[in-house]
Chimera marker file (.cmm) of the C-alpha trace (Angstrom):
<marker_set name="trace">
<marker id="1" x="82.821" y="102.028" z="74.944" r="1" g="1" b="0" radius="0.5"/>
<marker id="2" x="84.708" y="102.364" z="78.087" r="1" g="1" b="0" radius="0.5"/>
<marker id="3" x="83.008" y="101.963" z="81.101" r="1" g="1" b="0" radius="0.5"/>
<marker id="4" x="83.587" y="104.679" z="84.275" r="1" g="1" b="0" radius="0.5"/>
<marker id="5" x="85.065" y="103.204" z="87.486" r="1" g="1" b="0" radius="0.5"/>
<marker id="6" x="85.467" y="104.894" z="90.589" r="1" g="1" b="0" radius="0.5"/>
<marker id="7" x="88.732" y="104.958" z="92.298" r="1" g="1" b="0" radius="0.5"/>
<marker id="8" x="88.273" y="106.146" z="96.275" r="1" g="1" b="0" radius="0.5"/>
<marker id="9" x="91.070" y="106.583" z="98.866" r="1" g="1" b="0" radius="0.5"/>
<marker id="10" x="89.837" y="105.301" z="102.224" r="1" g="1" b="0" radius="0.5"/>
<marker id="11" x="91.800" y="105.028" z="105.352" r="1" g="1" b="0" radius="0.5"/>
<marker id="12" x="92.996" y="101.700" z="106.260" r="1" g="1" b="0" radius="0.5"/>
<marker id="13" x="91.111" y="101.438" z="109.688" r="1" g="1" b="0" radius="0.5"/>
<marker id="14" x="88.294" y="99.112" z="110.801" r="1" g="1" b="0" radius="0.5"/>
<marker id="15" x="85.039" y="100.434" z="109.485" r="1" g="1" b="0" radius="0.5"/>
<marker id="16" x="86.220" y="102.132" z="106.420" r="1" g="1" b="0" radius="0.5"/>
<marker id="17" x="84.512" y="100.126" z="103.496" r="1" g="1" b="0" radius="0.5"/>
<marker id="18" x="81.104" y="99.392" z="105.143" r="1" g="1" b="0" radius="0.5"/>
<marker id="19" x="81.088" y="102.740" z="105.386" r="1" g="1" b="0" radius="0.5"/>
<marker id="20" x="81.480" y="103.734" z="101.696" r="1" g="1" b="0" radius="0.5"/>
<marker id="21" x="79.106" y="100.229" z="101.316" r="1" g="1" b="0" radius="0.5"/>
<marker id="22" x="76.532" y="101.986" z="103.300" r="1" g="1" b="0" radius="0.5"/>
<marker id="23" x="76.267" y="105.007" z="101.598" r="1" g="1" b="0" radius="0.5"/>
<marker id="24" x="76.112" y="103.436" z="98.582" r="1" g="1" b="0" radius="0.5"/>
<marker id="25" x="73.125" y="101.562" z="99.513" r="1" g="1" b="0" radius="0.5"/>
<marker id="26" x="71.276" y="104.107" z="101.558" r="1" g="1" b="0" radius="0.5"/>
<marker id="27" x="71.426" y="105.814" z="97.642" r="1" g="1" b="0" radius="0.5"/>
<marker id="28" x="70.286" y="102.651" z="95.546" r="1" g="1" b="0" radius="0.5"/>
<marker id="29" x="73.838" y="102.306" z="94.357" r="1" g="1" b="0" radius="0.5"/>
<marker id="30" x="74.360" y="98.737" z="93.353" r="1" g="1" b="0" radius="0.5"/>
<marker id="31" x="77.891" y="97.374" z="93.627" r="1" g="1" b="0" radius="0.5"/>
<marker id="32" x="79.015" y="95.509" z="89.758" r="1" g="1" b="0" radius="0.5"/>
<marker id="33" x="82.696" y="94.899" z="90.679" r="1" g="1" b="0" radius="0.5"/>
<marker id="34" x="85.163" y="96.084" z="93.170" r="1" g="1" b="0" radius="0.5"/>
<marker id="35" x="88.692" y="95.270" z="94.152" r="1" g="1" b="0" radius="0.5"/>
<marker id="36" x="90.947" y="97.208" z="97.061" r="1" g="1" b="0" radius="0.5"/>
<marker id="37" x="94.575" y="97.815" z="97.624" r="1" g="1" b="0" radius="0.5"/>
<marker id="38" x="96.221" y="98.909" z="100.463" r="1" g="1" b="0" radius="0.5"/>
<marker id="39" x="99.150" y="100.206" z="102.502" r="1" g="1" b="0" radius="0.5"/>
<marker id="40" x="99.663" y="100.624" z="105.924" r="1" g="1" b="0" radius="0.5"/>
<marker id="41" x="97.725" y="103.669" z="106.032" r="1" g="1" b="0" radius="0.5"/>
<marker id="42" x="95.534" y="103.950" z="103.549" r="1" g="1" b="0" radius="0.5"/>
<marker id="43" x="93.708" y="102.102" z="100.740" r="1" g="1" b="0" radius="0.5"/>
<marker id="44" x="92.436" y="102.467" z="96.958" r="1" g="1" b="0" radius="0.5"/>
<marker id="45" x="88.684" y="101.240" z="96.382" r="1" g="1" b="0" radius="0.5"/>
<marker id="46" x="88.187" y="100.406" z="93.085" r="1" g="1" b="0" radius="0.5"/>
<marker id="47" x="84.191" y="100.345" z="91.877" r="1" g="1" b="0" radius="0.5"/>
<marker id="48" x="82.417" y="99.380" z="89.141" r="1" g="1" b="0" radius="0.5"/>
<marker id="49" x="78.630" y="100.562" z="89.841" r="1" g="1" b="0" radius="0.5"/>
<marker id="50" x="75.082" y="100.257" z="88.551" r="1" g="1" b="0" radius="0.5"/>
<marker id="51" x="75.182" y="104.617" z="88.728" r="1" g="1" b="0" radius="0.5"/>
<marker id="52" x="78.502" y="105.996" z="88.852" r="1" g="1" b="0" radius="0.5"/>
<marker id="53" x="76.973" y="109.873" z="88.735" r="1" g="1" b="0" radius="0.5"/>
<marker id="54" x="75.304" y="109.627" z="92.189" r="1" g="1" b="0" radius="0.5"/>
<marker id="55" x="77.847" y="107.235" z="94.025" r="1" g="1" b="0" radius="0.5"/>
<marker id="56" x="80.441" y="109.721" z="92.761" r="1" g="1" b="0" radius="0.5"/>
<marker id="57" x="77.786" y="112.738" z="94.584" r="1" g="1" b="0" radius="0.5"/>
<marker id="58" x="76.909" y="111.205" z="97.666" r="1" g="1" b="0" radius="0.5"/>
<marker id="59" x="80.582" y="109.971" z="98.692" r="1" g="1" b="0" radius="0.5"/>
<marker id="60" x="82.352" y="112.798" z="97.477" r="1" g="1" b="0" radius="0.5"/>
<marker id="61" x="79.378" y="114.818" z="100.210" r="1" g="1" b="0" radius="0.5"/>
<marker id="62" x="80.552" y="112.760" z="102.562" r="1" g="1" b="0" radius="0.5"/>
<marker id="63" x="84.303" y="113.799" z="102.258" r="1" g="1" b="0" radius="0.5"/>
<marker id="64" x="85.908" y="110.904" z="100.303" r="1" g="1" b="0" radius="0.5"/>
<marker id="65" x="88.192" y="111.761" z="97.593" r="1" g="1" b="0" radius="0.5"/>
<marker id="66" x="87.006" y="110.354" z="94.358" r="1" g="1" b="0" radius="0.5"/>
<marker id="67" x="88.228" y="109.985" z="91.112" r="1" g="1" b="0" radius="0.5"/>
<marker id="68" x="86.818" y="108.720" z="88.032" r="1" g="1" b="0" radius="0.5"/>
<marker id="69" x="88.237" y="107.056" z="85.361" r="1" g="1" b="0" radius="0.5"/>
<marker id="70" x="87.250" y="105.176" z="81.892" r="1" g="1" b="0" radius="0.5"/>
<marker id="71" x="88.927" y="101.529" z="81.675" r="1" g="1" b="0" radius="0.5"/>
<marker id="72" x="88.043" y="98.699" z="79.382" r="1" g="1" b="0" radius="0.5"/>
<marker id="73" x="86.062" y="95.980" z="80.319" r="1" g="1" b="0" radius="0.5"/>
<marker id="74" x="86.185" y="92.695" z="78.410" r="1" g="1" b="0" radius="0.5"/>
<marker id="75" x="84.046" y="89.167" z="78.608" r="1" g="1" b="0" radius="0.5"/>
<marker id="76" x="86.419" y="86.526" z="78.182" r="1" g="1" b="0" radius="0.5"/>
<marker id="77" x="85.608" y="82.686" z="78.135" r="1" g="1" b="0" radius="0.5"/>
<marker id="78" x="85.466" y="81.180" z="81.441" r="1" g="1" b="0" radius="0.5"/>
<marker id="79" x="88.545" y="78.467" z="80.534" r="1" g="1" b="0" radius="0.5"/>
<marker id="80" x="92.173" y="78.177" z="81.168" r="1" g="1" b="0" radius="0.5"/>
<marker id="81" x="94.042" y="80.260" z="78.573" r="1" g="1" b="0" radius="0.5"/>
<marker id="82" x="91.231" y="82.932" z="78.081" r="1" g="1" b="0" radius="0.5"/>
<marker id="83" x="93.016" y="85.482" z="80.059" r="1" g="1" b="0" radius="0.5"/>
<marker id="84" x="96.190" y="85.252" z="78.805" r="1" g="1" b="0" radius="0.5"/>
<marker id="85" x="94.729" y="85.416" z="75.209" r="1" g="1" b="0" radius="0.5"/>
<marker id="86" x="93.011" y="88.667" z="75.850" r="1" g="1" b="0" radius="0.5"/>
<marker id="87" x="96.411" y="89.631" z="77.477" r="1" g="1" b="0" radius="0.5"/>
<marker id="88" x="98.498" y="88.416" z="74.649" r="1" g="1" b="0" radius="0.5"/>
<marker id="89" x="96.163" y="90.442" z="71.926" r="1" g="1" b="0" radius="0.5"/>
<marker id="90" x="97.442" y="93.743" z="74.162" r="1" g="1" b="0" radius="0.5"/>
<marker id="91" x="101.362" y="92.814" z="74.435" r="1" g="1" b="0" radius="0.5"/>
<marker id="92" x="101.192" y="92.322" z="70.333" r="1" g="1" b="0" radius="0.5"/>
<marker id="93" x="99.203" y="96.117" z="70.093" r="1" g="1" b="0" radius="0.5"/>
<marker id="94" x="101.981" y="96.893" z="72.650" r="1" g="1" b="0" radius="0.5"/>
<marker id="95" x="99.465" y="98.099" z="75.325" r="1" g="1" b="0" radius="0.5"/>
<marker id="96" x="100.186" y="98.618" z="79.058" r="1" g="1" b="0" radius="0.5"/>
<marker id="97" x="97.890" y="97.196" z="81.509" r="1" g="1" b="0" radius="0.5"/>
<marker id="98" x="98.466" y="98.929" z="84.414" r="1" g="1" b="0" radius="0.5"/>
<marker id="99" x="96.049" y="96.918" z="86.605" r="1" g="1" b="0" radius="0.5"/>
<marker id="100" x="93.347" y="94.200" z="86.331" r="1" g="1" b="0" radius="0.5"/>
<marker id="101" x="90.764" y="92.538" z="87.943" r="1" g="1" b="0" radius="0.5"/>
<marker id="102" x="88.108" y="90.419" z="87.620" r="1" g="1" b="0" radius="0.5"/>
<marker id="103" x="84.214" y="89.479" z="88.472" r="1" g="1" b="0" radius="0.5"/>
<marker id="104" x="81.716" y="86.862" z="87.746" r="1" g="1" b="0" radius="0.5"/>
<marker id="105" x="78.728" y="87.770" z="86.165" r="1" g="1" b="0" radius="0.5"/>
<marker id="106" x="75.121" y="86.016" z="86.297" r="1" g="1" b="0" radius="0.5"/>
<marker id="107" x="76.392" y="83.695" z="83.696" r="1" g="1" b="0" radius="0.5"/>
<marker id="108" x="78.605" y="79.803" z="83.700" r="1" g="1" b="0" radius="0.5"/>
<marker id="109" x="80.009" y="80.614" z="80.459" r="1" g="1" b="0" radius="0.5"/>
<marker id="110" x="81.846" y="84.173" z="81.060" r="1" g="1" b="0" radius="0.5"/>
<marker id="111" x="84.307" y="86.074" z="83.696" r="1" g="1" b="0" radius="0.5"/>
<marker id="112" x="84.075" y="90.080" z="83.034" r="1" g="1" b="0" radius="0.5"/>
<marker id="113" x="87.855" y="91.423" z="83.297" r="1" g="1" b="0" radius="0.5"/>
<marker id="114" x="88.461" y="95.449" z="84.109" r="1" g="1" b="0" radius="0.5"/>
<marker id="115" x="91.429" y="96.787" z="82.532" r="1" g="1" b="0" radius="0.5"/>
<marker id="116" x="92.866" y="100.059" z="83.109" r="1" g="1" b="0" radius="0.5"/>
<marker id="117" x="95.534" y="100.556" z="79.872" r="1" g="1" b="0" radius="0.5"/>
<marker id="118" x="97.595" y="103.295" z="78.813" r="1" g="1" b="0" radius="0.5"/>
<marker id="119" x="95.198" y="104.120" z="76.055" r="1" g="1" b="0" radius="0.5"/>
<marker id="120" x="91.360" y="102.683" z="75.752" r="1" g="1" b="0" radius="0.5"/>
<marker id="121" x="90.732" y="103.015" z="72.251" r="1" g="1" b="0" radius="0.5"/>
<marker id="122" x="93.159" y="101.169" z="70.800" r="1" g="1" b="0" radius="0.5"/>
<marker id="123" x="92.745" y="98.338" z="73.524" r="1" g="1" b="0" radius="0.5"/>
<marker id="124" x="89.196" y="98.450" z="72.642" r="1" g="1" b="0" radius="0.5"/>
<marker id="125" x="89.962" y="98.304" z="68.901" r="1" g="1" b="0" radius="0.5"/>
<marker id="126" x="92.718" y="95.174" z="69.316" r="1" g="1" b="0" radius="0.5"/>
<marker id="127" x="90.438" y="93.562" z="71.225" r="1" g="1" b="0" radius="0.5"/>
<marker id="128" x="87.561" y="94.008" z="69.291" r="1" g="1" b="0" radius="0.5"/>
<marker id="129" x="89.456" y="92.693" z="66.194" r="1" g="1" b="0" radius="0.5"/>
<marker id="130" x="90.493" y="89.611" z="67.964" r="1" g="1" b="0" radius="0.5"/>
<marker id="131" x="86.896" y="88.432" z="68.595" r="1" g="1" b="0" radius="0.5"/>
<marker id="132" x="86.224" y="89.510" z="72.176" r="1" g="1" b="0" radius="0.5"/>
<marker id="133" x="83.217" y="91.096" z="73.431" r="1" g="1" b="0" radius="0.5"/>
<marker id="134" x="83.431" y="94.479" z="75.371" r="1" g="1" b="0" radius="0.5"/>
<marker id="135" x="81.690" y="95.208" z="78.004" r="1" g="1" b="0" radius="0.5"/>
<marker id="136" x="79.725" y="99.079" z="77.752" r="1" g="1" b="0" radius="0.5"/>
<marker id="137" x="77.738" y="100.785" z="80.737" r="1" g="1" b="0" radius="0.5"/>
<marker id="138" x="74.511" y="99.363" z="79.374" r="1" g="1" b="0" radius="0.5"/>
<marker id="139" x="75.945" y="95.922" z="80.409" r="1" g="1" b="0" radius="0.5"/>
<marker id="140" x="76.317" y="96.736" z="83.811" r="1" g="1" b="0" radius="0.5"/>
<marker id="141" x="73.507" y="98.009" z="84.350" r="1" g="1" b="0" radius="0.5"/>
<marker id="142" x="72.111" y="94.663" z="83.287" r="1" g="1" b="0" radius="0.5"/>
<marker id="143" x="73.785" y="92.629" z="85.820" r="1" g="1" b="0" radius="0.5"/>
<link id1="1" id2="2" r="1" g="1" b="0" radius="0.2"/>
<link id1="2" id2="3" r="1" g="1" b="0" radius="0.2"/>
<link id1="3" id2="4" r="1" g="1" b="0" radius="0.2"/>
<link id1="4" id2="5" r="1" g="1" b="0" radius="0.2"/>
<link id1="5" id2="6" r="1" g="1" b="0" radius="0.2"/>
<link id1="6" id2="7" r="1" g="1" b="0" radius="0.2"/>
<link id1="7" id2="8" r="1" g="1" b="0" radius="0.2"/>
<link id1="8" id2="9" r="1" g="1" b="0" radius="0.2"/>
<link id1="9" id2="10" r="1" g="1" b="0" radius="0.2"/>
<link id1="10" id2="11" r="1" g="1" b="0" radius="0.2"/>
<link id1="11" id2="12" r="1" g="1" b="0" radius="0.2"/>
<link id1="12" id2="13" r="1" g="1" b="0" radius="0.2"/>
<link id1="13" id2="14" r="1" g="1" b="0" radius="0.2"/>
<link id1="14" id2="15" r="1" g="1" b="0" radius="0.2"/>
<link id1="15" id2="16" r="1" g="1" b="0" radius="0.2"/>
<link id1="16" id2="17" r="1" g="1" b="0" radius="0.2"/>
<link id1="17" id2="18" r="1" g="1" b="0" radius="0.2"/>
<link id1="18" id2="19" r="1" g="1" b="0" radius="0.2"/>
<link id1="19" id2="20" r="1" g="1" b="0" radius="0.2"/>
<link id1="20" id2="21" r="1" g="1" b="0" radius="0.2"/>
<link id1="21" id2="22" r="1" g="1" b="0" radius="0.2"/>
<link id1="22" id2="23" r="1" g="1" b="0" radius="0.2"/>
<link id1="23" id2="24" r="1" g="1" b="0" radius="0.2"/>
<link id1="24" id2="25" r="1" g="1" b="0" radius="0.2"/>
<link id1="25" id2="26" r="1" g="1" b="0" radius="0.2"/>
<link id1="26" id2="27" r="1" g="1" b="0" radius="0.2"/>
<link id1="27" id2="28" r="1" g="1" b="0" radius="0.2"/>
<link id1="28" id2="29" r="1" g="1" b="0" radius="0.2"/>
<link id1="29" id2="30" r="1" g="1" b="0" radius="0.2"/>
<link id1="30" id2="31" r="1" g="1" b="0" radius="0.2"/>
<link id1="31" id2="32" r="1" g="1" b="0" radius="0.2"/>
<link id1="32" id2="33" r="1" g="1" b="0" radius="0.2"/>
<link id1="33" id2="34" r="1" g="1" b="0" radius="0.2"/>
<link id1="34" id2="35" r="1" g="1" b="0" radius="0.2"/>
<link id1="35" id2="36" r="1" g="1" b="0" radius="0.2"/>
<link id1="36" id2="37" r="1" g="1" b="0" radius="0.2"/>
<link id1="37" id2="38" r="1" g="1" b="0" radius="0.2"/>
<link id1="38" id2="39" r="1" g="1" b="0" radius="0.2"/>
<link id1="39" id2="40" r="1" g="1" b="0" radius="0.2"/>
<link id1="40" id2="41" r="1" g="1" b="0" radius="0.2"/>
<link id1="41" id2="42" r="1" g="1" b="0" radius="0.2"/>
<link id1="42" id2="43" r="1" g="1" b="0" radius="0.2"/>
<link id1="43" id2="44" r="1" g="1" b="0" radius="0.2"/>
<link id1="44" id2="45" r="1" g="1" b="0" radius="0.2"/>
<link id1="45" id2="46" r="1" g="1" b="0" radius="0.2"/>
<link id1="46" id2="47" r="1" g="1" b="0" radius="0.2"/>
<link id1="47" id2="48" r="1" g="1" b="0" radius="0.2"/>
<link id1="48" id2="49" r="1" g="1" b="0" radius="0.2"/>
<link id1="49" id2="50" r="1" g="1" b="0" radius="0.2"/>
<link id1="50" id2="51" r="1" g="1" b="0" radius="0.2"/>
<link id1="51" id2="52" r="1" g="1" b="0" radius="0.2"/>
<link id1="52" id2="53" r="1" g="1" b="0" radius="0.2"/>
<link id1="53" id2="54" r="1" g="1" b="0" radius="0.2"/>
<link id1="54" id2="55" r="1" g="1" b="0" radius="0.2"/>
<link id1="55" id2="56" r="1" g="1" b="0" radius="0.2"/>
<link id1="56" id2="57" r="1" g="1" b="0" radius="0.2"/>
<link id1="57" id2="58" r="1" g="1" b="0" radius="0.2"/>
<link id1="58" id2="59" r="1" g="1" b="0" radius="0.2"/>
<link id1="59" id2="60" r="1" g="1" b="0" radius="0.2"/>
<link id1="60" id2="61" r="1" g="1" b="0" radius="0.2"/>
<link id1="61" id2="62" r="1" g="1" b="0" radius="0.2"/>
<link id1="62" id2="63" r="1" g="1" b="0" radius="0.2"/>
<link id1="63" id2="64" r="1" g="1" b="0" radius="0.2"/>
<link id1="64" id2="65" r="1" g="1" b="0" radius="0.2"/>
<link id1="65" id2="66" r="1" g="1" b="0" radius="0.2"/>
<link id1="66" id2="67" r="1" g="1" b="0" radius="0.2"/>
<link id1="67" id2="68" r="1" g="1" b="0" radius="0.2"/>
<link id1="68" id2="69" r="1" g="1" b="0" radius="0.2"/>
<link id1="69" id2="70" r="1" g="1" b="0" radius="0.2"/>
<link id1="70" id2="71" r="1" g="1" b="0" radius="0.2"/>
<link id1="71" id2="72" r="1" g="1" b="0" radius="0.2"/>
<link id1="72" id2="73" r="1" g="1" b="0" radius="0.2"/>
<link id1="73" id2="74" r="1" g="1" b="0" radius="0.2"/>
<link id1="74" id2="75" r="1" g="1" b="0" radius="0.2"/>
<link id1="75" id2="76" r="1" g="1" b="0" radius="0.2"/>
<link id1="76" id2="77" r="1" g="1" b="0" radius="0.2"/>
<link id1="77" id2="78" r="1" g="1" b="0" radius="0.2"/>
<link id1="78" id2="79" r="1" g="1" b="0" radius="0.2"/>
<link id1="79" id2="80" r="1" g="1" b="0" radius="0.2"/>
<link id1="80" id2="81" r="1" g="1" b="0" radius="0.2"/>
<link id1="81" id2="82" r="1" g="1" b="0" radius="0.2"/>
<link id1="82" id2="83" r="1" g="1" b="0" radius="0.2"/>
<link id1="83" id2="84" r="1" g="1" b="0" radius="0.2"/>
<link id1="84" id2="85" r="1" g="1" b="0" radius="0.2"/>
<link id1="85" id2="86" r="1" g="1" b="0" radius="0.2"/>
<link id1="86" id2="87" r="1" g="1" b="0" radius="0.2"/>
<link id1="87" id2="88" r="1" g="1" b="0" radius="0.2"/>
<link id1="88" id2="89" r="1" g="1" b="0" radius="0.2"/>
<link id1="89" id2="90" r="1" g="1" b="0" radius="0.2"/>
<link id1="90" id2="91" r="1" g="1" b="0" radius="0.2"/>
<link id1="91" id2="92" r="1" g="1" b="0" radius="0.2"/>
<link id1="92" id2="93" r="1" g="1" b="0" radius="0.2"/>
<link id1="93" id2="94" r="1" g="1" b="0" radius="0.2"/>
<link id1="94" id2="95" r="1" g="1" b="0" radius="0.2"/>
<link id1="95" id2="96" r="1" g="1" b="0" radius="0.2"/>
<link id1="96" id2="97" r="1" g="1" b="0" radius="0.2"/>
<link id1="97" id2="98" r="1" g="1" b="0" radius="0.2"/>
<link id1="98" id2="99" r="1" g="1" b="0" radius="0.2"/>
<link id1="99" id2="100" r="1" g="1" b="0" radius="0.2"/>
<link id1="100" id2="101" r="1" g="1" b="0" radius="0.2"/>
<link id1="101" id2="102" r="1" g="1" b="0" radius="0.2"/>
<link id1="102" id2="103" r="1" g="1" b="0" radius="0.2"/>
<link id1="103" id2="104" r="1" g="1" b="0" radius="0.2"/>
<link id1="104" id2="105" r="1" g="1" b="0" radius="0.2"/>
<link id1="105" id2="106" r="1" g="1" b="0" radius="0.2"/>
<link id1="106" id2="107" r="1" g="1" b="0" radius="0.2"/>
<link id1="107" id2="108" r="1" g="1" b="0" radius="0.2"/>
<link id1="108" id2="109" r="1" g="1" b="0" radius="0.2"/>
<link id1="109" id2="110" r="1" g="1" b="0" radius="0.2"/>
<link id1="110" id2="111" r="1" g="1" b="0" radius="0.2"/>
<link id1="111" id2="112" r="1" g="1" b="0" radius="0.2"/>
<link id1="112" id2="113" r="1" g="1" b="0" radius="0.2"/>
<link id1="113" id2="114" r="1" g="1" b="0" radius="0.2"/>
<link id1="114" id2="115" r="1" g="1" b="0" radius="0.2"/>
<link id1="115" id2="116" r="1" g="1" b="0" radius="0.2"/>
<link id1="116" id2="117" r="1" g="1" b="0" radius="0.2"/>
<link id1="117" id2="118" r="1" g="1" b="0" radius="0.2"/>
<link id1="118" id2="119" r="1" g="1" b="0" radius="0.2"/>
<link id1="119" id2="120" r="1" g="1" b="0" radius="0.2"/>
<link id1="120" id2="121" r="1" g="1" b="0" radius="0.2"/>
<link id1="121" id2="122" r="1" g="1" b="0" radius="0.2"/>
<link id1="122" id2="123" r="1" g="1" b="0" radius="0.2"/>
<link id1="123" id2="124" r="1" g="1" b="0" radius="0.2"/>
<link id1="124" id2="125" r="1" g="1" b="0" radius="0.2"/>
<link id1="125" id2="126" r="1" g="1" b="0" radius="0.2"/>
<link id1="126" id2="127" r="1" g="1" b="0" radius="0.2"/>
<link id1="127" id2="128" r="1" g="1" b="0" radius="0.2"/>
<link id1="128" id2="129" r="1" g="1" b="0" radius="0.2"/>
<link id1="129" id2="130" r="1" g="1" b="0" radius="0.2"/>
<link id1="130" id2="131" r="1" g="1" b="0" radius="0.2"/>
<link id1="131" id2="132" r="1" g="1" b="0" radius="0.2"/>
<link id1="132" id2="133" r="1" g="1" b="0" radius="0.2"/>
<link id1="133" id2="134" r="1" g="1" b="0" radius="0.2"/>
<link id1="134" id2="135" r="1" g="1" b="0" radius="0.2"/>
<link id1="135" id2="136" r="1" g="1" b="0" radius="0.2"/>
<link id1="136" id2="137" r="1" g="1" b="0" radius="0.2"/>
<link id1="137" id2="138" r="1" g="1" b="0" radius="0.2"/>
<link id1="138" id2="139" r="1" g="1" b="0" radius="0.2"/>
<link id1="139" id2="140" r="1" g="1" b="0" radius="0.2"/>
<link id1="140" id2="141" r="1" g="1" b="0" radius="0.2"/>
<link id1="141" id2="142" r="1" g="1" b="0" radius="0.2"/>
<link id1="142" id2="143" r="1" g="1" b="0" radius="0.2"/>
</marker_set>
């Protein structure tokens, strides 16, 4: 059930994202969730996308270096405490979460949280067990 987000390493210079954010959209590529980090030089553009096959074509044509990878993505309840309860369900499978972020979806009720863990499947499965709702491709494409 993972879902595929695009990691890209763009230089840290004024311009850079709108860019990538133009080619996306000159190709129909619908943004779901993003986050960035960055150094003095450089920076890692993390997307979630409506179709992760052609953004990974047309940017990887235009000379970015792309990789993609499978995390986890989770709905949690939109309340103090959610969070940490998803989190907590990991720590007791004794799952790594390298990184996290979140996005709001068309909804009051629900945040969508991307997790990038040592090992998907058995996040997926200790999550699944402890009542929350995973998020699969088909969902993004919804939103």
């Amino acid at each position: 059930m993972a879902i595929k987000q695009l990691t890209i390493f763009v230089q840290n210079k004024k311009g850079a994202i709108v860019s990538i954010t133009d080619i996306l959209a000159e190709n129909n590529v619908n943004l779901r969730a993003l986050s960035i980090a960055e150094t003095e030089d450089f920076g890692i553009l993390r997307l979630i996308v409506n179709d992760d096959k052609t953004a990974e074509r047309v940017l990887s044509e235009q000379g970015y270096l792309i990789k993609t990878v499978d995390v986890v993505g989770v709905k949690i309840g939109d309340a103090p405490g959610k969070l940490t309860s998803a989190l907590d369900v990991l720590d007791e499978a004794d799952i790594n979460v390298e990184y996290l972020y979140a996005f709001m979806a068309r909804t009051e009720k629900h945040a969508y949280v991307v997790l990038r863990v040592e090992d998907n499947n058995s996040a997926e499965t200790a999550l699944e067990k402890a009542g929350f709702h995973l998020i699969t491709e088909a969902d993004i494409n919804k939103l």
